[in-house]
N, C-alpha and C positions, 0 to 999 in steps of 0.2 A: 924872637919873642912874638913879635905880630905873627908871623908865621904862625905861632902855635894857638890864637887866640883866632886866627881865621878858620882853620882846622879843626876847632872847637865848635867853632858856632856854624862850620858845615856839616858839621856831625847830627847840631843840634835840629838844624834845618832841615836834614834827610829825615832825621826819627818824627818831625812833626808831620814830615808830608806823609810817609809811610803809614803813619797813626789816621792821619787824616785820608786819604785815599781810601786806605783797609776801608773806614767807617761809611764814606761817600760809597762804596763801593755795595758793602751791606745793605746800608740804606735804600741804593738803587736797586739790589735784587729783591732785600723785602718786600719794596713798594711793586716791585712788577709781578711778586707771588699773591700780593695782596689782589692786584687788582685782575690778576687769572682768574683767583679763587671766587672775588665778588662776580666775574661772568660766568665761569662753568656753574656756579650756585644761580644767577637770574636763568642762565637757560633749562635746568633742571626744573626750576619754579614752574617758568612756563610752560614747561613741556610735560610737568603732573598735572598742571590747571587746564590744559587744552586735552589731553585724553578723557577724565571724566566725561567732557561735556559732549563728545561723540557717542561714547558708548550710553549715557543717558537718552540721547539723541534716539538711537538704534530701539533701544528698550521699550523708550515710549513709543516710535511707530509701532511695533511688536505688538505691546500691549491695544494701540488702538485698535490692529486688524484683527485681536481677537475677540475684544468687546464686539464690535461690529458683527462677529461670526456669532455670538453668543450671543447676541440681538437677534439676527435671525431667524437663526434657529429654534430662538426659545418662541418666537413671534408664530413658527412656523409649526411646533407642537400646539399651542396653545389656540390654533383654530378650532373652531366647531361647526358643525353643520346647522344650517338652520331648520330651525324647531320644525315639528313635523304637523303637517296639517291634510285634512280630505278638504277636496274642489271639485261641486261638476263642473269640470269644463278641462279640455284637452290641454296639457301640460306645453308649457311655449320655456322650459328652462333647459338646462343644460344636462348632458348626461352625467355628470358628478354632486346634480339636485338630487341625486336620488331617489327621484321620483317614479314611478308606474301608473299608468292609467288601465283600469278594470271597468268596463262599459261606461266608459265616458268620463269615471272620477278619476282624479288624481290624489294618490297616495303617496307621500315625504317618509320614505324608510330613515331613521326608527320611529315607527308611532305604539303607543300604546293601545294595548287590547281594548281600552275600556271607549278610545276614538275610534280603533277598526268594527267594534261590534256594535257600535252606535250607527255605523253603517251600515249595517244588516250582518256583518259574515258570523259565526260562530264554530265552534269547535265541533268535528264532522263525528269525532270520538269522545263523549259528554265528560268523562273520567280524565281526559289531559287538564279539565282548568284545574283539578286539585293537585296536580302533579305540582313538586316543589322546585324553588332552583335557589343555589347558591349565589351569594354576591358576587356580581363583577362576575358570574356565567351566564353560559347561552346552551339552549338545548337540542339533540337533535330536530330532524324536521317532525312539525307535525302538520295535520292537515285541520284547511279551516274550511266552509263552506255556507254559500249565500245561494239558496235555493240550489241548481244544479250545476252551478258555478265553482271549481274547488280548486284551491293554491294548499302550497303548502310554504309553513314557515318556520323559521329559526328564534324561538324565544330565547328574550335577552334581558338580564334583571342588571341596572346598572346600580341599585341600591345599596343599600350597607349591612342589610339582613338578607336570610333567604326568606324567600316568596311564592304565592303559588303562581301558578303558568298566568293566570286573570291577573295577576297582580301585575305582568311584566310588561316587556314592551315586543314588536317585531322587528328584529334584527337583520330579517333576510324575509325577502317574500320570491319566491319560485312559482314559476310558471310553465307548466308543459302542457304542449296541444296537446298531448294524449286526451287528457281528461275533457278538453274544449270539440271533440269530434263528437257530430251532428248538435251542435250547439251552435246560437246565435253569437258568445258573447265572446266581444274584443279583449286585446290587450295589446297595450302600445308604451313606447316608450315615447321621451321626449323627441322634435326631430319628424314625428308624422310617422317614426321607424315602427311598423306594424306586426306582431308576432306570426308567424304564419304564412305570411303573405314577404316583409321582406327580407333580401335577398344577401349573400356576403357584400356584392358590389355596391349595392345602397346601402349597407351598415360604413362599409369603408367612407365612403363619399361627404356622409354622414358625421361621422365621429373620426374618421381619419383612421390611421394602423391602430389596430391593438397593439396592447405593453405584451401580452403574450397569445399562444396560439396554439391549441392542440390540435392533431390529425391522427384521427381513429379510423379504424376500418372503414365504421358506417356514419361516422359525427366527427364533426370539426368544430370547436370552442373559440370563442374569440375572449380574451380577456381584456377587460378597461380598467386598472388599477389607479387609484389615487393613493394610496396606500394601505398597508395589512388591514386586514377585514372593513377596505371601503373601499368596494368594485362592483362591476355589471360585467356580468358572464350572458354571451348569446351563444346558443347553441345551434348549428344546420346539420341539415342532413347534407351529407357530402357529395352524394350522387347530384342534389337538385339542385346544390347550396342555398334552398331556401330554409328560413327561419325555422324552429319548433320548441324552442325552450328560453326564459330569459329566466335569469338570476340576478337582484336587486338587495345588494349587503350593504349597510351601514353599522358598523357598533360603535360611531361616532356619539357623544354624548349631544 
């Protein structure tokens, strides 16, 4: 009889461990998928929260060294030359003043006709001041002259209408000995650098290499570019390499 009463309640004992085990057991793997899940989810967290912040990182350098260039740049469009004025007295500025001296004055390309001919120079052909020009153009060369003195120059209307030639301004003043033979009168650049007189090796010395450099049979060009249409063209005879022509462009506003 106890027999069968011990047999019973070890029956009873096995079903409870069993029952209880199973559940201790579940409970234990729950809790260690729980707590995988809670870490692969914080390092996932962290690991979306920390990418942003590099690539934001990246972006803004980017953007600052673009600012920066577009700073520049725009700084770098946005220059203008200074206003144009006549001086007697021998130019002590730089060759990108754009300045010319004509028996002793100095001339700041672009000046206006109405400054050049208060000078003395005027139109050597009376028919060019009527001649018209379009906005924002320049004309071929014409010729101007101050007694026996003659340049020729490149008018230039930087206005908003067209205009006639007197209305404009001088964009380009050119100089060739030609026209200065059995004549007194000087022309010089900045520098003491004298038309006629000096040589490629004082323009170098001077101004240092040209940005560019033609080589012609009988002339050799030197060119000094600050950029499109603002440079100073010297021209030599190549056998002597001395001086015989300068070109003085600004369409700098």
């Amino acid at each position: 009889m106890w027999k069968s009463y011990l047999m019973v309640g070890m029956a009873a004992f096995l079903a409870f461990c069993a029952s209880g085990c199973s559940g201790l057991m579940q409970n234990d793997t729950e809790s260690e998928q729980d707590s995988l899940a809670e870490t692969v989810t914080q390092e996932v967290q962290q690991s979306s929260q920390a990418e942003p912040e590099e690539s934001t990182e990246e972006v803004s350098d980017e953007t600052s060294e673009t600012a920066a260039f577009a700073t520049e740049e725009s700084a770098s469009e946005t220059e203008t030359p200074e206003s144009s004025s006549v001086a007697s007295e021998i130019s002590s500025g730089t060759l990108f003043d754009f300045q010319i001296v004509l028996d002793g004055e100095t001339y700041a390309v672009p000046i206006s006709y109405a400054d050049f001919s208060a000078a003395g120079w005027t139109w050597k052909n009376s028919e060019d001041a009527a001649q018209e020009l379009e906005s924002n153009q320049y004309s071929l060369g014409v010729q101007l002259v101050k007694d026996d003195f003659q340049i020729t120059a490149q008018m230039l209307n930087l206005s908003d209408t067209t205009q006639p030639l007197s209305a404009c301004a001088l964009g380009t003043i050119i100089v060739d000995t030609y026209y200065l033979e059995d004549t007194s009168h000087t022309v010089s650049l900045p520098g003491d650098i004298v038309i006629g007189t000096a040589n490629m090796d004082a323009v170098t010395a001077t101004y240092g290499e040209p940005d560019d450099v033609y080589e012609g049979t009988s002339i050799t060009t030197y060119t000094y570019e600050q950029s499109l249409y603002q440079q100073v063209k010297l021209t030599f005879d190549t056998d002597t390499g001395v001086s015989t022509k300068v070109e003085v462009q600004n369409f700098g506003a």
